[in-house]
LOVEXMI-460542 format. One record per residue (C-alpha): x negated, y, z negated; residue in one letter. Coordinates in Angstrom, 3 decimals, decimal comma. Layout:
<tikes>
<u=X	v=Y	w=Z	rest=A>
...
</tikes>
This chain:
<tikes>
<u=-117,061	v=78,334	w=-40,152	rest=X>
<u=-117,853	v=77,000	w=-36,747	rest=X>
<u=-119,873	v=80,039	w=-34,817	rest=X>
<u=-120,800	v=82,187	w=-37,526	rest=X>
<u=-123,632	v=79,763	w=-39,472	rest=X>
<u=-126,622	v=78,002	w=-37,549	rest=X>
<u=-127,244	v=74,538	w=-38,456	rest=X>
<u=-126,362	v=71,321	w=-37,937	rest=X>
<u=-123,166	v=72,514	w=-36,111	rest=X>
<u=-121,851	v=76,223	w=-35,873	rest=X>
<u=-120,535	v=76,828	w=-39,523	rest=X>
<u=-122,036	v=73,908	w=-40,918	rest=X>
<u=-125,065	v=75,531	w=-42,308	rest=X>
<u=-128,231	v=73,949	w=-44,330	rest=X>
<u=-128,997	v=74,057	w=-47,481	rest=X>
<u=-127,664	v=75,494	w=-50,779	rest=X>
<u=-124,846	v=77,954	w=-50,179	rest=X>
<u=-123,667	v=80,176	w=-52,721	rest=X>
<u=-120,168	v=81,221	w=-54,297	rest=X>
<u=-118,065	v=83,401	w=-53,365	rest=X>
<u=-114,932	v=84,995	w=-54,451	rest=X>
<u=-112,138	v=83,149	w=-52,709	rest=X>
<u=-109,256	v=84,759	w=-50,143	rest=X>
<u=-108,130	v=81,377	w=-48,708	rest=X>
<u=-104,610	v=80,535	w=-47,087	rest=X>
<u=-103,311	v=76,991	w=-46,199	rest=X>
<u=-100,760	v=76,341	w=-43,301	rest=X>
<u=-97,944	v=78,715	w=-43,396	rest=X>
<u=-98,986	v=80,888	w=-46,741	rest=X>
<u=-99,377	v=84,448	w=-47,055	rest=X>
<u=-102,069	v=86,304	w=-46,682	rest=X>
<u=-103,423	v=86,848	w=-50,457	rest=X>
<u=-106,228	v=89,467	w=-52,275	rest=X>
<u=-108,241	v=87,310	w=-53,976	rest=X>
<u=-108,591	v=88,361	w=-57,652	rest=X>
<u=-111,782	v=89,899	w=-59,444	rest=X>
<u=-113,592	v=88,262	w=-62,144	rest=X>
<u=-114,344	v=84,760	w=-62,992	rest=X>
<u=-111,033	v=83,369	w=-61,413	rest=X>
<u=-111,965	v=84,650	w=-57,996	rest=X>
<u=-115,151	v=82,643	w=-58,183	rest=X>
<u=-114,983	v=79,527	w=-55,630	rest=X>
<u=-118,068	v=77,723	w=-55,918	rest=X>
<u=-119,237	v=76,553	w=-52,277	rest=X>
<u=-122,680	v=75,624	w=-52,103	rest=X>
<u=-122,618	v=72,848	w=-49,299	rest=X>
<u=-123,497	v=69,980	w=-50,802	rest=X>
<u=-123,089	v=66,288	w=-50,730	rest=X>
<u=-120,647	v=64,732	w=-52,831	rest=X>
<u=-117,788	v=61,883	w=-52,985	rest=X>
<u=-120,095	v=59,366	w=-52,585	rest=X>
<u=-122,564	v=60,858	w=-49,467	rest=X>
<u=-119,237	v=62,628	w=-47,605	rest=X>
<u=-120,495	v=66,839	w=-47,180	rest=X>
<u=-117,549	v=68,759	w=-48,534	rest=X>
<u=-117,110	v=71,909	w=-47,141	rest=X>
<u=-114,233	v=74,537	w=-49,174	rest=X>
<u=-111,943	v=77,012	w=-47,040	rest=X>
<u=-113,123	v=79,794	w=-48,870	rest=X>
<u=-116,848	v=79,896	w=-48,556	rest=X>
<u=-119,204	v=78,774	w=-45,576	rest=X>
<u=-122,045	v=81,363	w=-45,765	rest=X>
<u=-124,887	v=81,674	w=-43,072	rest=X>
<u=-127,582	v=83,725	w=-43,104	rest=X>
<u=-127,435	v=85,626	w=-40,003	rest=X>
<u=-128,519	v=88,343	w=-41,616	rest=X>
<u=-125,559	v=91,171	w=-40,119	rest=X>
<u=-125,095	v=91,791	w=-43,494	rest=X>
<u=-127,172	v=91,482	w=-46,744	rest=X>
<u=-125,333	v=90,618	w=-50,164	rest=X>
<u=-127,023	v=89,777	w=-53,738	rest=X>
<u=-124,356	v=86,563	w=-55,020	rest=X>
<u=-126,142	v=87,000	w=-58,459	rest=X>
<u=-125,625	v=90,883	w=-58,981	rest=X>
<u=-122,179	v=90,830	w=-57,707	rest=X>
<u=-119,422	v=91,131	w=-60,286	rest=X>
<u=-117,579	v=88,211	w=-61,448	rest=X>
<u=-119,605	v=85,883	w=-59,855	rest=X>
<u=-120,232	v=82,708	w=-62,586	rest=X>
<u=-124,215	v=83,418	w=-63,945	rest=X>
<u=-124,165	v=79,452	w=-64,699	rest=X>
<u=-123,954	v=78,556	w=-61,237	rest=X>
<u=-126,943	v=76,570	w=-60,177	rest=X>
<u=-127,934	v=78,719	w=-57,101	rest=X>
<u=-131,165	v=76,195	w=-56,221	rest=X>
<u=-133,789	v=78,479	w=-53,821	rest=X>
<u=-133,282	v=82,296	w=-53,576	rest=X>
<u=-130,620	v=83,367	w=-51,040	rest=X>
<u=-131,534	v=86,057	w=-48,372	rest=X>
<u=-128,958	v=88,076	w=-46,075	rest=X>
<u=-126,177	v=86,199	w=-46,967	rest=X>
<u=-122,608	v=86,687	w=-44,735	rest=X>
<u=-119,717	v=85,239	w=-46,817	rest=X>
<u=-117,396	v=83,520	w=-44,344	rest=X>
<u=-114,178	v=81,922	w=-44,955	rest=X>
<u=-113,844	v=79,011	w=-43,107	rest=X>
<u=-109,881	v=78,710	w=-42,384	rest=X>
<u=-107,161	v=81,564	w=-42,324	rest=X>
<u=-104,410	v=81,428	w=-40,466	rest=X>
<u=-102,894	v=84,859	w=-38,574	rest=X>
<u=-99,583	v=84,983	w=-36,565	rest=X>
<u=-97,323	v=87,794	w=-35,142	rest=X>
<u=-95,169	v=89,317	w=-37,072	rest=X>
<u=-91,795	v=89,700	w=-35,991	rest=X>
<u=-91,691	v=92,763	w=-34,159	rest=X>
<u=-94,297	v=91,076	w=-31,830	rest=X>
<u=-92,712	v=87,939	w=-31,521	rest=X>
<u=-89,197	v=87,799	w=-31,131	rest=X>
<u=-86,302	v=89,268	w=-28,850	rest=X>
<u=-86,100	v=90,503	w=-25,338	rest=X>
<u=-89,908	v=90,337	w=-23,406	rest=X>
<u=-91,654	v=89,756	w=-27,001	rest=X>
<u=-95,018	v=90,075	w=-26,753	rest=X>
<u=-96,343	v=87,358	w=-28,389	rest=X>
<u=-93,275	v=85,048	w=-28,841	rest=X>
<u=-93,280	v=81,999	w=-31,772	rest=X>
<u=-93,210	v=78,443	w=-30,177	rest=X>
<u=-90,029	v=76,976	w=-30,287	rest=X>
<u=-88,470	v=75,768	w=-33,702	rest=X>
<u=-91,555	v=77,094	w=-34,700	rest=X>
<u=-91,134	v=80,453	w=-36,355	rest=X>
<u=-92,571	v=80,826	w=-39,912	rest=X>
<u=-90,981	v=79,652	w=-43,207	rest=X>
<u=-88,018	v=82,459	w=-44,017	rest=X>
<u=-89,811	v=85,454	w=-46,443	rest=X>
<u=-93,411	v=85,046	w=-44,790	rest=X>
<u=-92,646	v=85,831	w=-41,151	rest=X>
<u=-94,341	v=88,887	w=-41,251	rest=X>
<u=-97,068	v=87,986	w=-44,527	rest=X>
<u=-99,547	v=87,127	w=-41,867	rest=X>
<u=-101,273	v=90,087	w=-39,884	rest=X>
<u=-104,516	v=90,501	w=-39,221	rest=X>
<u=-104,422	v=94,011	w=-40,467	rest=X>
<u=-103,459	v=92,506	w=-43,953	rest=X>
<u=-106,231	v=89,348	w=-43,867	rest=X>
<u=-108,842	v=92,546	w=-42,732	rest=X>
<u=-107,422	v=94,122	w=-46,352	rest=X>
<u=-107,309	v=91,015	w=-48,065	rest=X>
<u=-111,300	v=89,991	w=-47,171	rest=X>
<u=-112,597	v=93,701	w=-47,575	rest=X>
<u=-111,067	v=93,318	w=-51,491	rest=X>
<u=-112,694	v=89,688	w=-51,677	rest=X>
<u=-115,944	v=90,642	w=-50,159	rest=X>
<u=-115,599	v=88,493	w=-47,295	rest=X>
<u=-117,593	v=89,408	w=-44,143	rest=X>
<u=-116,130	v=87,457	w=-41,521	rest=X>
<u=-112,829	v=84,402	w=-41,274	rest=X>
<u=-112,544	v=81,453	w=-39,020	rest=X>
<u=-108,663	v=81,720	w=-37,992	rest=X>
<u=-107,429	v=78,401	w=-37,084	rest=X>
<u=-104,712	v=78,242	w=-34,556	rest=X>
<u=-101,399	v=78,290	w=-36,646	rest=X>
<u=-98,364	v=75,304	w=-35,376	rest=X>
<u=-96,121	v=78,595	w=-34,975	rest=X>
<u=-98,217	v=79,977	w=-31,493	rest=X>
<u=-98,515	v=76,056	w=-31,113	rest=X>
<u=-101,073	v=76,620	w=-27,475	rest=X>
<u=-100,400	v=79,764	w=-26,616	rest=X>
<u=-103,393	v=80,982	w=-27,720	rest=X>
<u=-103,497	v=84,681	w=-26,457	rest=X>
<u=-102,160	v=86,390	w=-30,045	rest=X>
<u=-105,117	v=84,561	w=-31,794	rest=X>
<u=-107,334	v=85,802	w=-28,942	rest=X>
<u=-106,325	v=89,378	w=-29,037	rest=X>
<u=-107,362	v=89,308	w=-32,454	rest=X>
<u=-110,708	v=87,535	w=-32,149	rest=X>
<u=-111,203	v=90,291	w=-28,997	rest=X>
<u=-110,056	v=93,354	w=-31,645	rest=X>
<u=-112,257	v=92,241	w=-34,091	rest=X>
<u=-115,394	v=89,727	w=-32,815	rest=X>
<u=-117,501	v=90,942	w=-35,544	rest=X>
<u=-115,357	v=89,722	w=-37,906	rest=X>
<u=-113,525	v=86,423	w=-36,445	rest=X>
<u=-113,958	v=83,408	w=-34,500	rest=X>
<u=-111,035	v=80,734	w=-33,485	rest=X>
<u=-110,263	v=77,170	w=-34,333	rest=X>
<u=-108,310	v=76,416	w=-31,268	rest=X>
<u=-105,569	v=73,717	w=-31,141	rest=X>
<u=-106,116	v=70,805	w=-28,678	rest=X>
<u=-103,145	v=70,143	w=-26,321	rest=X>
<u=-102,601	v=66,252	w=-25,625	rest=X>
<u=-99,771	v=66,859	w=-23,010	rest=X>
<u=-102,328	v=67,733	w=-20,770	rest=X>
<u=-104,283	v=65,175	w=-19,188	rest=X>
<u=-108,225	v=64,791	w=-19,500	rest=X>
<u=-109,449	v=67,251	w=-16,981	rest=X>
<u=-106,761	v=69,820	w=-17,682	rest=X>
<u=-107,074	v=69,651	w=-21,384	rest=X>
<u=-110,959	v=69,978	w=-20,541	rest=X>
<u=-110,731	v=72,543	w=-18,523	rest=X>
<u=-108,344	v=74,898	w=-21,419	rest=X>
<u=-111,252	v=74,258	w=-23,748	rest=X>
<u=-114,027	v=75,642	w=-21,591	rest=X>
<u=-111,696	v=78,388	w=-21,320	rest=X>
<u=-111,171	v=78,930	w=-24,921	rest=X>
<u=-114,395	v=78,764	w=-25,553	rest=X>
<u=-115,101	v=82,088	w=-23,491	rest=X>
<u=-112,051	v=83,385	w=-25,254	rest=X>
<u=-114,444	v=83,161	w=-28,954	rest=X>
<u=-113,200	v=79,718	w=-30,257	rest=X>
<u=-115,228	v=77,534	w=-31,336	rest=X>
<u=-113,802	v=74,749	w=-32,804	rest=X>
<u=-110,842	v=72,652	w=-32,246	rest=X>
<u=-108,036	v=71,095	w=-34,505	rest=X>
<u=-106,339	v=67,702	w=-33,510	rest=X>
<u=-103,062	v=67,138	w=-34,493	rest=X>
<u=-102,418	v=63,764	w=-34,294	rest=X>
<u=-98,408	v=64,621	w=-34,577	rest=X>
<u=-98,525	v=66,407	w=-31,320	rest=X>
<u=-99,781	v=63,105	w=-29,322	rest=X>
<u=-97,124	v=62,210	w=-26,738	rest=X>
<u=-95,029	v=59,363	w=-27,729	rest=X>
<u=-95,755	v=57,239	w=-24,968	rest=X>
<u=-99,478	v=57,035	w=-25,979	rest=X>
<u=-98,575	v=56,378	w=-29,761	rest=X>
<u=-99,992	v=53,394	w=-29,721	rest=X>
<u=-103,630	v=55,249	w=-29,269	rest=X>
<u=-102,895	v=58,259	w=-30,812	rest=X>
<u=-105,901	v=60,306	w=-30,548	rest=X>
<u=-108,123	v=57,967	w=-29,298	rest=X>
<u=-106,668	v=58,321	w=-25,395	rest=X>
<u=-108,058	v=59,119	w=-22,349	rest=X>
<u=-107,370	v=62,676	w=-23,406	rest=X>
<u=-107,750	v=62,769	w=-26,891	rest=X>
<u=-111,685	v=61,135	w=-26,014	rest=X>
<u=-112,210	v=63,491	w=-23,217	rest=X>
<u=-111,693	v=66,415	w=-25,539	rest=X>
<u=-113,450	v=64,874	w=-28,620	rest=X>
<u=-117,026	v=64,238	w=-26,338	rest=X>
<u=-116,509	v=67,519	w=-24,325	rest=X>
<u=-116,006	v=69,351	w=-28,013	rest=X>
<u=-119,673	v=67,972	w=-29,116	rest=X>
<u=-121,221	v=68,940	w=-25,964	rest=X>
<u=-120,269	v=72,555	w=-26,122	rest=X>
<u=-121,168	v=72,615	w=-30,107	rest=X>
<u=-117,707	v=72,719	w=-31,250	rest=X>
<u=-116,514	v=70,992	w=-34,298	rest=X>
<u=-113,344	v=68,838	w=-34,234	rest=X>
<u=-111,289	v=69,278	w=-37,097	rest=X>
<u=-108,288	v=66,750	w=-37,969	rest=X>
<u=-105,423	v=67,447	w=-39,395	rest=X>
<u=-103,430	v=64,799	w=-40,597	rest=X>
<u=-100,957	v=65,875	w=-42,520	rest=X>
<u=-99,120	v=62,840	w=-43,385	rest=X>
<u=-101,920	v=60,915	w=-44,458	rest=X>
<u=-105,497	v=59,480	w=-43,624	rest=X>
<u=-105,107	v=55,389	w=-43,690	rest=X>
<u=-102,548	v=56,054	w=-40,570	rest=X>
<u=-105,029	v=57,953	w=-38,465	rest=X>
<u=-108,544	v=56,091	w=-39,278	rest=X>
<u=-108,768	v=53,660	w=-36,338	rest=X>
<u=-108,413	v=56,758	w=-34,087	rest=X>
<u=-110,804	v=58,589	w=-35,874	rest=X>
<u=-113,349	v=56,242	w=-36,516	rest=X>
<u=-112,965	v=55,309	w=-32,479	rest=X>
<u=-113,501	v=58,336	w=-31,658	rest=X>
<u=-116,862	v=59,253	w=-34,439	rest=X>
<u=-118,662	v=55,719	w=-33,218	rest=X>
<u=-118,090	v=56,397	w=-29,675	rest=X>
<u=-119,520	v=60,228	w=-29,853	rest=X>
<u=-121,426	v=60,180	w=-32,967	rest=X>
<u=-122,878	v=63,340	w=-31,665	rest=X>
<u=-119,494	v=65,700	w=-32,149	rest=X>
<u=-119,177	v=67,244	w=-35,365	rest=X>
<u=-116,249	v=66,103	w=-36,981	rest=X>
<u=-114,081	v=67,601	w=-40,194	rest=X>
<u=-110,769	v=66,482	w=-42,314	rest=X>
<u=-109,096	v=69,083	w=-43,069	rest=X>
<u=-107,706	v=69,639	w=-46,922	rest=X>
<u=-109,471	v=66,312	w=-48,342	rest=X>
<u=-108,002	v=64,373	w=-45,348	rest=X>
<u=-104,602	v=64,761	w=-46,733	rest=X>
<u=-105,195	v=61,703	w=-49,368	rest=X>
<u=-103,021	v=61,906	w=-52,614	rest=X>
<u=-103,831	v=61,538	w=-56,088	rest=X>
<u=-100,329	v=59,580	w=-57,083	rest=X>
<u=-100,989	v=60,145	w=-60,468	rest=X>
<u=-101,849	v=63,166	w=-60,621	rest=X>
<u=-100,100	v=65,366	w=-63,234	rest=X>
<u=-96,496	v=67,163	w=-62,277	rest=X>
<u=-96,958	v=70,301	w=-63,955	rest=X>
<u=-99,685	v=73,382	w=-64,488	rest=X>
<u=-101,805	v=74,589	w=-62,041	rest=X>
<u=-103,810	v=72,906	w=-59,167	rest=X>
<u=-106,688	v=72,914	w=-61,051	rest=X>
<u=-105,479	v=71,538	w=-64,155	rest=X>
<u=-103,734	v=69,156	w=-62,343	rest=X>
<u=-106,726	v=67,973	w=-60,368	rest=X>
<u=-108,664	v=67,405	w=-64,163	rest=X>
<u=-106,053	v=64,497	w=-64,636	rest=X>
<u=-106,161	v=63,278	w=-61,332	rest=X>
<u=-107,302	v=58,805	w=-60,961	rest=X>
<u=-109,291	v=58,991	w=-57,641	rest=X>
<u=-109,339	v=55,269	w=-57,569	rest=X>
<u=-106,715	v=54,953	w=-55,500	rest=X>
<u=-106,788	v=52,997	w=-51,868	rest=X>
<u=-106,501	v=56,375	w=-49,779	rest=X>
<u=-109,537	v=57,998	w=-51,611	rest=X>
<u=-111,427	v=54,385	w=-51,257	rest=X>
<u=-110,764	v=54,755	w=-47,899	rest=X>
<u=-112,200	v=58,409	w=-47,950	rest=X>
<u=-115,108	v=57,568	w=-49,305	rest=X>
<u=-116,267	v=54,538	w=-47,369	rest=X>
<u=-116,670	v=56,725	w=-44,566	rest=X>
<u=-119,686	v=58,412	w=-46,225	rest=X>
<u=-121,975	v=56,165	w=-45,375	rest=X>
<u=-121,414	v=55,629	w=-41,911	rest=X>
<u=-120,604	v=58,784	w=-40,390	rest=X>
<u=-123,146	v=61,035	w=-41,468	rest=X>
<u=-121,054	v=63,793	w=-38,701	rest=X>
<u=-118,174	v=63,846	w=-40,775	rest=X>
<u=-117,707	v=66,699	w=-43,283	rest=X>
<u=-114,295	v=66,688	w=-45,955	rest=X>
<u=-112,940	v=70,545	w=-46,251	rest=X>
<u=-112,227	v=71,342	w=-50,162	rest=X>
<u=-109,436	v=72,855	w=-49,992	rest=X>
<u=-105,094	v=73,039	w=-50,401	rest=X>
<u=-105,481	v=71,205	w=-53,372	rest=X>
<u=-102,135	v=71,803	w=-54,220	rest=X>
<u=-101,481	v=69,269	w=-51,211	rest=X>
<u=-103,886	v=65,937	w=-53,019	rest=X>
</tikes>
């Protein structure tokens, strides 16, 4: 989780990491308790796999800052087999993307405090599944010690309700902010400096927020570069989200890694690449057993390995592969 793990990049910390019971959400899900036992165990160690790519899970970036001290091997339902490599000291479990909005008391009607953006309001039966008072339940029951929230599509860039949380809590949470490409380069700049200050420390492009008129370069334009080099020179991770595929969005992401090889970059959720055939029915997990991965979009996901040693794949929404 960018800003709670030294290393390479804030959250991308070295060496062997350990498991840890998972309390991870995906765009626009609720909240959940992660269960006990062997089910809960998410197994996280940063490591380097799919051909050279690091692969980094939502549930699980540990650092070893040392605020707090936990033993992975004497905690219940954590899986003896695991192959925990070197001994582990002052481990903080950290999961690396929640999401948190306001609930609808604090977001809609007259003066609302922290109103949803427009035709933005959460999917009907979770509008109010996501409050940081329930995520603070939800990680105390998972053994969790801190969350990175990333910036949820329903504040869009109003990022003050996210900020008043990261302020309420900073011992527990940092921010993934959301870049704004309707600003132009020094504007959009300028906002991330400010975020910064404000306890986020990483930023999300969404490619599907790029104006129209600059389709054509997509990320890769004047302000979509300006943010990706100013990003690596403050330390903060770019993660992309491209939710309706990879192959669309490589020549604006490979632009982007070759021109400032020193930003940290991450896909979010396996880059969004789909196992076709996949099977239709039982869990994620079973599913993922049958899955081909010799397919063109994982090709494509691997041949990055090898030449962008900054890019890191996030493990995670399976249920979206």
């Amino acid at each position: 989780a960018p800003g709670l793990a030294p290393g390479l990049a804030p959250g991308l910390a070295p060496g062997p990491l350990p498991a840890t019971r998972a309390c991870a959400q995906d765009d626009n899900t609720t909240p959940r308790r992660a269960p006990r036992g062997a089910e809960a165990v998410s197994t996280t160690r940063r490591r380097t796999l799919l051909g050279g790519l690091t692969v980094m899970t939502a549930a699980g970036t540990a650092a070893a800052t040392g605020l707090s001290s936990v033993d992975p091997k004497s905690a219940s339902g954590f899986n003896e087999e695991f192959d925990w490599g070197e001994p582990i000291e002052a481990l903080r479990m950290i999961d690396s993307h929640v999401h948190v909005w306001a609930d609808t008391a604090r977001a809609t009607g007259k003066g609302a405090e922290f109103p949803w953006a427009e035709g933005q309001a959460p999917p009907e039966g979770i509008e109010d599944a996501a409050r940081p008072e329930d995520l603070l339940e939800a990680m105390e029951a998972a053994s969790v010690q801190g969350a990175l929230i990333v910036q949820p599509i329903n504040h869009k860039y109003d990022h003050s309700f996210v900020a008043s949380v990261i302020k309420a809590h900073p011992d527990k949470f940092k921010g993934m902010c959301l870049a704004n490409p309707t600003l132009d380069a020094s504007a959009a700049v300028k906002e991330l400096k400010k975020l910064l200050k404000q306890g986020f420390v990483g930023v999300r492009f969404n490619p599907y927020l790029w104006p129209a008129e600059t389709s054509a370069e997509g990320m890769n334009d004047a302000t979509g570069r300006a943010l990706y080099e100013c990003a690596g020179k403050l330390n903060m991770p770019v993660g992309f989200m491209c939710f309706n595929g990879l192959s669309a969005q490589l020549p604006a992401i490979e632009s982007l890694m070759t021109s400032f090889p020193a930003t940290q970059a991450i896909l979010d959720h396996f880059g969004f690449v789909k196992c076709k055939s996949r099977a239709t029915t039982g869990s994620s997990s079973e599913e993922m057993r049958g899955a081909n991965l010799s397919e063109p979009e994982w090709d494509e996901l691997l041949a990055l390995a090898p030449k962008y040693p900054m890019l890191h794949v996030k493990a995670s929404a399976v249920f979206r592969v």
